[in-house]
Backbone as JSON Lines, residues from 0, in Angstrom:
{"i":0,"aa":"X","n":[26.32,-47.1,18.96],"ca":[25.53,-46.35,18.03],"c":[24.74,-45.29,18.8]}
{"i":1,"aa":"X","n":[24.92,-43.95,17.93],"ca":[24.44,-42.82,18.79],"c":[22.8,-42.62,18.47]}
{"i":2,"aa":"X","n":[21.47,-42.4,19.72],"ca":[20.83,-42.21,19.34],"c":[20.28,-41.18,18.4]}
{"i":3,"aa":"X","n":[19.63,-40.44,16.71],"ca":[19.5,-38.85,16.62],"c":[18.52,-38.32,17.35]}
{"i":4,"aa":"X","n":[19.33,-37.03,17.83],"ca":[18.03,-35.9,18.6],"c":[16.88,-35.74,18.16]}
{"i":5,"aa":"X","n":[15.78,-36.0,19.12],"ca":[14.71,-35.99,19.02],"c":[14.21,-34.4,18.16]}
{"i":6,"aa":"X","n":[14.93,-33.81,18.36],"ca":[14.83,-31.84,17.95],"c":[15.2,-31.72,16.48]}
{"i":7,"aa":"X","n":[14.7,-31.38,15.75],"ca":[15.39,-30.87,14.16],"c":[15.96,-29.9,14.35]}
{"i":8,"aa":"X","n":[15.74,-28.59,15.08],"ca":[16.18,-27.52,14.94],"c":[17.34,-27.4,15.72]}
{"i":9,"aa":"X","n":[17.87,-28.5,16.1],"ca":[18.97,-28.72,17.12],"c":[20.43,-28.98,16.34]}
{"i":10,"aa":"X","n":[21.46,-28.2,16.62],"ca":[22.62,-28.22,15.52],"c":[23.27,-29.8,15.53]}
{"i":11,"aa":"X","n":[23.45,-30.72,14.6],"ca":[24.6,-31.87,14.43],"c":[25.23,-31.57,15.44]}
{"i":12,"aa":"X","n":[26.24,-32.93,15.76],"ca":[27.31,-33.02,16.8],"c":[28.35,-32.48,15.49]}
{"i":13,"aa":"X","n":[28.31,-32.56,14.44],"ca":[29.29,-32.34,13.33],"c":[29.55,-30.8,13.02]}
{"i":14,"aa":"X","n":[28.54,-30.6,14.05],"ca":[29.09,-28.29,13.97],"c":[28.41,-27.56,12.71]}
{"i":15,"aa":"X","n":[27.63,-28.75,11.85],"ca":[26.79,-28.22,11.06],"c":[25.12,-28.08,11.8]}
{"i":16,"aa":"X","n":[24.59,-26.81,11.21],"ca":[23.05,-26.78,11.87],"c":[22.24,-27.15,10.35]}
{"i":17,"aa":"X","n":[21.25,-27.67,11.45],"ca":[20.19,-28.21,10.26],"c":[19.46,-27.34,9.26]}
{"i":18,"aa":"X","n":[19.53,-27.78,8.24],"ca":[18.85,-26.42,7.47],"c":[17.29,-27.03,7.18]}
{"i":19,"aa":"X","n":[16.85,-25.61,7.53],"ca":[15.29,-25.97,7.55],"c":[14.36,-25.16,6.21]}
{"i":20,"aa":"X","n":[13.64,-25.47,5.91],"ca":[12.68,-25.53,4.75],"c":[11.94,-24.13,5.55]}
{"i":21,"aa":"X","n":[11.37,-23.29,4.9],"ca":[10.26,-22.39,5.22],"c":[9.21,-22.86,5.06]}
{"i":22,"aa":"X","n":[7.97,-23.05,6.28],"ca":[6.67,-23.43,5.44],"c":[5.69,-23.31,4.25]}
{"i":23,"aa":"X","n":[4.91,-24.13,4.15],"ca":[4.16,-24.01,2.76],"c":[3.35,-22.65,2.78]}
{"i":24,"aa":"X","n":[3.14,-22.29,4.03],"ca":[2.1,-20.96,4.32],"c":[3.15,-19.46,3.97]}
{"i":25,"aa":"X","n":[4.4,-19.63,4.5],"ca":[5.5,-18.82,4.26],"c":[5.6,-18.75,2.59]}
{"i":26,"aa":"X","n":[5.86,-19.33,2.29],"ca":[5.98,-19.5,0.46],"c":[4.94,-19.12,-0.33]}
{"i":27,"aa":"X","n":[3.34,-19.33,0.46],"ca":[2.42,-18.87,-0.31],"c":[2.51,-17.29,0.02]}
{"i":28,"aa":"X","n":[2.02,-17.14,0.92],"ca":[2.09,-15.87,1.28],"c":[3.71,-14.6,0.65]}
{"i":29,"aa":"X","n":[4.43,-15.45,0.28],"ca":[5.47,-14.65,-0.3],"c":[5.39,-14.62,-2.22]}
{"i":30,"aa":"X","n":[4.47,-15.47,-2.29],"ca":[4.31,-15.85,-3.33],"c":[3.52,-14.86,-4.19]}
{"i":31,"aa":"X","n":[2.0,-14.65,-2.8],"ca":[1.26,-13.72,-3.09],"c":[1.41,-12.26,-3.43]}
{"i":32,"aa":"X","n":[2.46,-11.87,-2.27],"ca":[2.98,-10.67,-2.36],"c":[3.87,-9.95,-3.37]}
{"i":33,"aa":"X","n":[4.61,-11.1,-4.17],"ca":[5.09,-10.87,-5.58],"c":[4.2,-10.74,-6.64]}
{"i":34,"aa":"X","n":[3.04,-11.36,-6.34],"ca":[2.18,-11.3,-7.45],"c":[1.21,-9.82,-6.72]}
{"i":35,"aa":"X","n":[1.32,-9.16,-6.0],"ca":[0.21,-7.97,-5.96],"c":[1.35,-6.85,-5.98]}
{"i":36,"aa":"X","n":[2.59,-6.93,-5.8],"ca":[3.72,-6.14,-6.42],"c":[3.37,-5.97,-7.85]}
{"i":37,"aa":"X","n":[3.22,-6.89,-8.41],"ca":[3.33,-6.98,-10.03],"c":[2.02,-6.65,-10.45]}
{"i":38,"aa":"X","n":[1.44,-6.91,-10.29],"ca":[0.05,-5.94,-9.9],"c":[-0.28,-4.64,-9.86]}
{"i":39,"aa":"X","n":[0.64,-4.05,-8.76],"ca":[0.42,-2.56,-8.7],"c":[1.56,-2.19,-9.87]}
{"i":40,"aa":"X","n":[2.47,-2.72,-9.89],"ca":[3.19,-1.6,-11.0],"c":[2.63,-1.88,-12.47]}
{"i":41,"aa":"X","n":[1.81,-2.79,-12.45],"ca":[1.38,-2.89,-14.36],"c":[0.4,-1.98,-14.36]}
{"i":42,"aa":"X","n":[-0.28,-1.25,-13.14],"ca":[-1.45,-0.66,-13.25],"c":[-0.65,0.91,-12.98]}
{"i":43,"aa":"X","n":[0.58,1.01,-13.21],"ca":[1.08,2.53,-13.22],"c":[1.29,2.87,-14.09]}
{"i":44,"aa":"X","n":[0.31,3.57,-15.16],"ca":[0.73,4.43,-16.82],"c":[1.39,5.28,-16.75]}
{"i":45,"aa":"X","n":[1.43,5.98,-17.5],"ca":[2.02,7.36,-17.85],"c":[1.4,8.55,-16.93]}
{"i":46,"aa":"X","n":[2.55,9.03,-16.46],"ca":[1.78,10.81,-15.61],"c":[0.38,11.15,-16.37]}
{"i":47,"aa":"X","n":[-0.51,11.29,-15.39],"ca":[-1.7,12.11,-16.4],"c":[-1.32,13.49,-15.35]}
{"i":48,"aa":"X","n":[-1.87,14.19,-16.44],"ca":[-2.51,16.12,-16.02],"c":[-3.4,15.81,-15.91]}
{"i":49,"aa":"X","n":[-3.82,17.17,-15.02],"ca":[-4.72,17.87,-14.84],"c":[-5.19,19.36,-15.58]}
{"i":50,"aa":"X","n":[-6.14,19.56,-16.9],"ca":[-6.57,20.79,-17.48],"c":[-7.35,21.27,-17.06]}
{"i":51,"aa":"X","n":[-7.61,22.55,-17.79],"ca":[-8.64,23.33,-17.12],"c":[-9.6,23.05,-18.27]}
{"i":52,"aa":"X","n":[-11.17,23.02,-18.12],"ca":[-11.82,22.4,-19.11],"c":[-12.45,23.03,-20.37]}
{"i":53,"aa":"X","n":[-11.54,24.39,-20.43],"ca":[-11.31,25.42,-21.6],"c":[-10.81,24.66,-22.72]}
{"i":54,"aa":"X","n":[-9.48,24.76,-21.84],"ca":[-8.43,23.74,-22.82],"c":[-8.77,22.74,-23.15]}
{"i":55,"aa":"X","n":[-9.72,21.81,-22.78],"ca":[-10.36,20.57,-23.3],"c":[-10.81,20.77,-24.09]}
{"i":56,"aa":"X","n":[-11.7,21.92,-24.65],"ca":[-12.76,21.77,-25.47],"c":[-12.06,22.58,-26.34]}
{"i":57,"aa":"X","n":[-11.35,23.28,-26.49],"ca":[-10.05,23.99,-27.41],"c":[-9.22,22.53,-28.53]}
{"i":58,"aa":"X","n":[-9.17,21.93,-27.56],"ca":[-8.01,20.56,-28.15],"c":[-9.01,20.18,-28.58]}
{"i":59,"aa":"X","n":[-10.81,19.88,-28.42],"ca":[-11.72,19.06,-29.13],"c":[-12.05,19.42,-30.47]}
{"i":60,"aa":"X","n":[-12.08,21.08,-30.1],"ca":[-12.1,22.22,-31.67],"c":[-11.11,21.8,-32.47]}
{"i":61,"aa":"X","n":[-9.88,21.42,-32.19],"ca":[-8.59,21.45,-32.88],"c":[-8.94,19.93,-33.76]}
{"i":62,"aa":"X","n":[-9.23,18.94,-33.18],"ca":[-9.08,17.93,-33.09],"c":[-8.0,16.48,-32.91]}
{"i":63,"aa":"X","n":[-7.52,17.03,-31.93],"ca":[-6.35,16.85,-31.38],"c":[-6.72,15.78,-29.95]}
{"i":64,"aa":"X","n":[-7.82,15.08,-30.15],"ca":[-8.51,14.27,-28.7],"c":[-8.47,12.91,-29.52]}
{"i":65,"aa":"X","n":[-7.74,11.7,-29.31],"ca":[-7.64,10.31,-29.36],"c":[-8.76,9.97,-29.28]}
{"i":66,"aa":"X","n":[-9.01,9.57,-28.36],"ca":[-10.14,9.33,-27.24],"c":[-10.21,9.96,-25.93]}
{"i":67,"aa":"X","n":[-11.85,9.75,-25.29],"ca":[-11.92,10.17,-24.15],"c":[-12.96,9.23,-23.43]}
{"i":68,"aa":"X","n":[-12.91,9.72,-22.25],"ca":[-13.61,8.79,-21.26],"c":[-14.7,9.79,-20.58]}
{"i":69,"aa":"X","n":[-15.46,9.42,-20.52],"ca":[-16.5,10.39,-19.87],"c":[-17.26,10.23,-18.37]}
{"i":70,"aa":"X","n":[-16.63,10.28,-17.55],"ca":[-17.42,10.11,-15.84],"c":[-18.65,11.21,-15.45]}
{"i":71,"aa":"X","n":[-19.08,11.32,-14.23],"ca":[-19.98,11.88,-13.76],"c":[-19.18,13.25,-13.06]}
{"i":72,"aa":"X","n":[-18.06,13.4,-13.02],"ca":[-17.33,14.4,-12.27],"c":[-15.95,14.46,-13.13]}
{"i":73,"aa":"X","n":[-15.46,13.94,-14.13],"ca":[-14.0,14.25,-14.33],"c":[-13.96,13.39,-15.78]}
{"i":74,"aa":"X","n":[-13.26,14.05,-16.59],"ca":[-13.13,13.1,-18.13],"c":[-11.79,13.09,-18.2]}
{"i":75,"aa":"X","n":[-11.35,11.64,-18.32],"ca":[-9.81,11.17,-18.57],"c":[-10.0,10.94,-20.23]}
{"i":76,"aa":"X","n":[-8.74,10.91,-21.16],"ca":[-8.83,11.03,-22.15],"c":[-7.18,11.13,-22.73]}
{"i":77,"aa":"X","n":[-6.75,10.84,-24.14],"ca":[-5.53,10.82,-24.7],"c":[-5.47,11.95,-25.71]}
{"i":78,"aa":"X","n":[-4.48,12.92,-25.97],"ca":[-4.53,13.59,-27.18],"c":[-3.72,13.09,-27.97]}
{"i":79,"aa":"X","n":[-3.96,13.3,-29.28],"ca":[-3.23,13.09,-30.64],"c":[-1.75,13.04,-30.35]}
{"i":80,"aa":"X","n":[-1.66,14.38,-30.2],"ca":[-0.67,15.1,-29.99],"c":[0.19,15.92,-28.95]}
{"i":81,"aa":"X","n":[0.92,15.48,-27.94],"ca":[0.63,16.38,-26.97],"c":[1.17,17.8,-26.84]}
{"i":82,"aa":"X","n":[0.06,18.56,-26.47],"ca":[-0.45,19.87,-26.73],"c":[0.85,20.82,-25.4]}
{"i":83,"aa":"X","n":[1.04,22.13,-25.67],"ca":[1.9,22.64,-24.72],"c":[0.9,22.95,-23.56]}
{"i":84,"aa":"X","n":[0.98,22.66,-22.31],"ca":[0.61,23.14,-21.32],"c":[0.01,24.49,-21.3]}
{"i":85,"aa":"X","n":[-0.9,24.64,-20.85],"ca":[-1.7,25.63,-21.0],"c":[-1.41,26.5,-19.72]}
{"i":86,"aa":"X","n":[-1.15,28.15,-20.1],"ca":[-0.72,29.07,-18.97],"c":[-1.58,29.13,-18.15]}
{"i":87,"aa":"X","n":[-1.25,29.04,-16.59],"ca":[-1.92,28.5,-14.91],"c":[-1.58,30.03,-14.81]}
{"i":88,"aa":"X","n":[-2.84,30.42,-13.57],"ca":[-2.74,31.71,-12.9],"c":[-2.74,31.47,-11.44]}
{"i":89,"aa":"X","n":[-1.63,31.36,-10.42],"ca":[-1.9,31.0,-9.49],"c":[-2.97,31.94,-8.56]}
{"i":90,"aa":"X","n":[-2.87,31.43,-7.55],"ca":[-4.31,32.42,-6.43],"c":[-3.96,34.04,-6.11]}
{"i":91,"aa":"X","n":[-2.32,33.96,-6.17],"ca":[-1.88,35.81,-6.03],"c":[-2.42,36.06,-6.74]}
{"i":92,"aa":"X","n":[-1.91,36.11,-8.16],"ca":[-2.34,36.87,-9.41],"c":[-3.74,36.93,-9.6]}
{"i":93,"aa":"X","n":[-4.61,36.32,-9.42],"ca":[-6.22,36.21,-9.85],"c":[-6.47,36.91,-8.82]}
{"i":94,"aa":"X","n":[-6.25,37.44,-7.57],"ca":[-6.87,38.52,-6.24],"c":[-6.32,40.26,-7.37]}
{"i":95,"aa":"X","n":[-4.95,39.67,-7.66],"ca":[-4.28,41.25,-7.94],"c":[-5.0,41.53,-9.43]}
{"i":96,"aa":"X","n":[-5.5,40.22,-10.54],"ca":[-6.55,40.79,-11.08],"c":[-7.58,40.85,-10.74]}
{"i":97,"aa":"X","n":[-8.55,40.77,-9.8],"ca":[-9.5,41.31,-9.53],"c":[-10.03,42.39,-8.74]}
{"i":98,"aa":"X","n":[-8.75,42.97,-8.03],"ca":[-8.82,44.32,-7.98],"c":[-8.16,45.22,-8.51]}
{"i":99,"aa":"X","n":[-7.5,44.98,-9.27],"ca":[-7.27,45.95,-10.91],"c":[-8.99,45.71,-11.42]}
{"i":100,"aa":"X","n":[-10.0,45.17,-11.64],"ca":[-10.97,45.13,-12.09],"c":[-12.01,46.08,-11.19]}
{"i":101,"aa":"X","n":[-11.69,45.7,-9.92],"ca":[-12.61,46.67,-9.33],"c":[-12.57,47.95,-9.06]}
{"i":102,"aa":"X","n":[-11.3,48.32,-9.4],"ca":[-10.94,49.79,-9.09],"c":[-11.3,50.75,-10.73]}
């Protein structure tokens, strides 16, 4: 009668290797990481914009504002309806109108 190896991680004389369990710390920790995956993607809504705060108060006139949220620096908020994008002037154009203005 053969003594068994003192080693678990040591392959059978039968050419099979021992299959080993992952620890309980391995499993939590993988456990965790599925759950803060699932986490970050429930907390990803819909694209928000960015308006200019003309157009905010245009869509408030209209009444076309769901709700809104009101911070100390920036108001997030839903419209009714969503409104067409409002025409952007990039930084060329606002120099080349303002010296058409000054001349």
């Amino acid at each position: 009668m053969e003594k068994p190896s003192p080693d678990p991680t040591k392959a059978a004389k039968d050419g099979r290797g021992v299959l080993r369990r992952g620890s309980p710390n391995l499993w939590l920790l993988l456990g965790l990481l599925v759950i803060i995956v699932i986490m970050f993607l429930s907390q990803q809504g819909p694209p928000r914009s960015t308006i200019p705060y003309y157009f905010f108060v245009k869509q408030v006139q209209e009444g076309n504002i769901q709700r809104v949220e009101v911070g100390d620096q920036e108001a997030e908020g839903v419209f009714k309806q969503q409104p067409l994008a409002p025409a952007t002037v990039d930084a060329s154009a606002k120099r080349r109108m303002a010296r058409r203005k000054s001349s």
